[in-house]
C-alpha positions in Angstrom: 26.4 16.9 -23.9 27.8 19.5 -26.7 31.1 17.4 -26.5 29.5 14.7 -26.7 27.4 15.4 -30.1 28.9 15.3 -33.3 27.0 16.3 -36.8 27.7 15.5 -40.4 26.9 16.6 -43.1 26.5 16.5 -46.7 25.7 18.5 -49.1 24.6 17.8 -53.1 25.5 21.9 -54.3 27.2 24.7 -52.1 24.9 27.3 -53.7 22.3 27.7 -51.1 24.6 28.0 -48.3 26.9 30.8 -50.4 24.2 32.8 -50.9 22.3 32.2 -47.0 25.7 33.6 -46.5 25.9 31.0 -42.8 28.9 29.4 -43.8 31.1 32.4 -45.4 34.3 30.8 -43.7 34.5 27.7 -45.5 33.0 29.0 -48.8 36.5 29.7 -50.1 37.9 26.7 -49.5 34.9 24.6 -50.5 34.5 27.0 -53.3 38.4 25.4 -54.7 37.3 21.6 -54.7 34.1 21.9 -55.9 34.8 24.4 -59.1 38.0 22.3 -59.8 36.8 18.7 -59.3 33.3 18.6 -58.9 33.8 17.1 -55.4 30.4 16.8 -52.6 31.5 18.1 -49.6 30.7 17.2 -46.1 31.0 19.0 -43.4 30.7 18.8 -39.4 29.7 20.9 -36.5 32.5 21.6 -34.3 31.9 23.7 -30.8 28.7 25.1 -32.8 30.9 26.0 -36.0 30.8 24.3 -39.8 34.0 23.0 -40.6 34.9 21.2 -43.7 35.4 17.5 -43.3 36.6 16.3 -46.3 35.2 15.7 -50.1 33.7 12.8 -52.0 33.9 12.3 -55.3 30.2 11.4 -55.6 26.5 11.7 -53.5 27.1 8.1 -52.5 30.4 8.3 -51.7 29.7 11.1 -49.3 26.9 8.5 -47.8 29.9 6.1 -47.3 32.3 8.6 -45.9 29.0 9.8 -43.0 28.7 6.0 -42.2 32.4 5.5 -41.8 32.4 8.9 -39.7 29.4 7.8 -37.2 31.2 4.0 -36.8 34.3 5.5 -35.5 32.5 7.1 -32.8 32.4 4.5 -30.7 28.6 3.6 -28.8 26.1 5.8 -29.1 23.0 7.2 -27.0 21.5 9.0 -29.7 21.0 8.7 -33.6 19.5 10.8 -36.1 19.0 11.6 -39.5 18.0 14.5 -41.1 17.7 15.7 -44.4 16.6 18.0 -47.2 13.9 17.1 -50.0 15.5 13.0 -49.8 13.2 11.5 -47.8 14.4 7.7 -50.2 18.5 8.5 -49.3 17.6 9.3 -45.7 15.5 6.4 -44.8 18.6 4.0 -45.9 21.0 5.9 -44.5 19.0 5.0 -41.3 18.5 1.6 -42.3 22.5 1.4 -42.8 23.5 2.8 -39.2 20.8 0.8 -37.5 22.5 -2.5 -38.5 26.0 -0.9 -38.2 25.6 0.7 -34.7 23.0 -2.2 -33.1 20.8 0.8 -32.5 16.8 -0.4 -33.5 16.1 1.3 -36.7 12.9 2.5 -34.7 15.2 4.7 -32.3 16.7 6.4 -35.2 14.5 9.3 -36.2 14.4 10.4 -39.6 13.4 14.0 -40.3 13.1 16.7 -43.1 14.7 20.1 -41.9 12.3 23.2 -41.5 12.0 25.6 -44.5 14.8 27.6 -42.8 17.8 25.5 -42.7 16.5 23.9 -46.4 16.9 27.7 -47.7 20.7 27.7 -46.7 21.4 24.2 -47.6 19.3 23.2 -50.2 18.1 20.1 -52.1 19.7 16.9 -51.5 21.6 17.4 -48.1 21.7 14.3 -45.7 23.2 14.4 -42.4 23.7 11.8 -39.4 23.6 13.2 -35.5 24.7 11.3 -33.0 25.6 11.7 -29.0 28.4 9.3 -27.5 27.5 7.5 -24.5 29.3 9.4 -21.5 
């Protein structure tokens, strides 16, 4: 199942996760992009590690660029969204893969994280999980 499952994520400010002090591998290189360019950047989970995905130049560009990331995927068992204090974004984002993937919008679970993972990440995060049919 772990190879199966796939996780992105993205984030509106790096500055809860610098200080939670979770992600101190990428902070350097997220650290360039975002002082330089202002970029949002999304991340996934790879074997149970953060990696840095890519950038978007804005919130809903990020959205777009999760979308994109969950349709190459191929067919999917499960779907999830999750998110941090953007209860609005997330319920569209689940909107938006329901009619992209064919999966009812009532399978797709939309959830605020626990205070725990909203201390590290912060406002404003929105993230899709999904697990490829094998």
């Amino acid at each position: 199942m772990r190879k199966r499952s796939h996780l992105f994520i993205l984030l509106d400010t790096v500055e809860n996760l610098r200080r939670g002090g979770r992600a101190a591998k990428l902070m350097p290189v997220i650290d360039r992009f975002l002082r330089a360019l202002q970029l949002k950047p999304i991340i996934n989970m790879v074997d149970g590690e953060l990696r840095l995905m890519g950038v978007a130049r804005s919130y809903r560009k990020g959205i777009e660029r999760i979308k994109e990331s969950v349709d190459r995927l191929g067919p999917l068992e499960q779907l999830a969204v999750v998110h941090t204090r953007s209860p609005q974004v997330a319920s569209e984002l689940a909107d938006d893969l329901a009619r992209r993937t064919g999966i009812a919008r009532s399978d797709i679970p939309v959830t605020e994280t626990g205070a725990a993972l909203s201390s590290h990440a912060g406002a404003g995060v929105v993230a899709a999980a999904g697990v490829v049919v094998g």
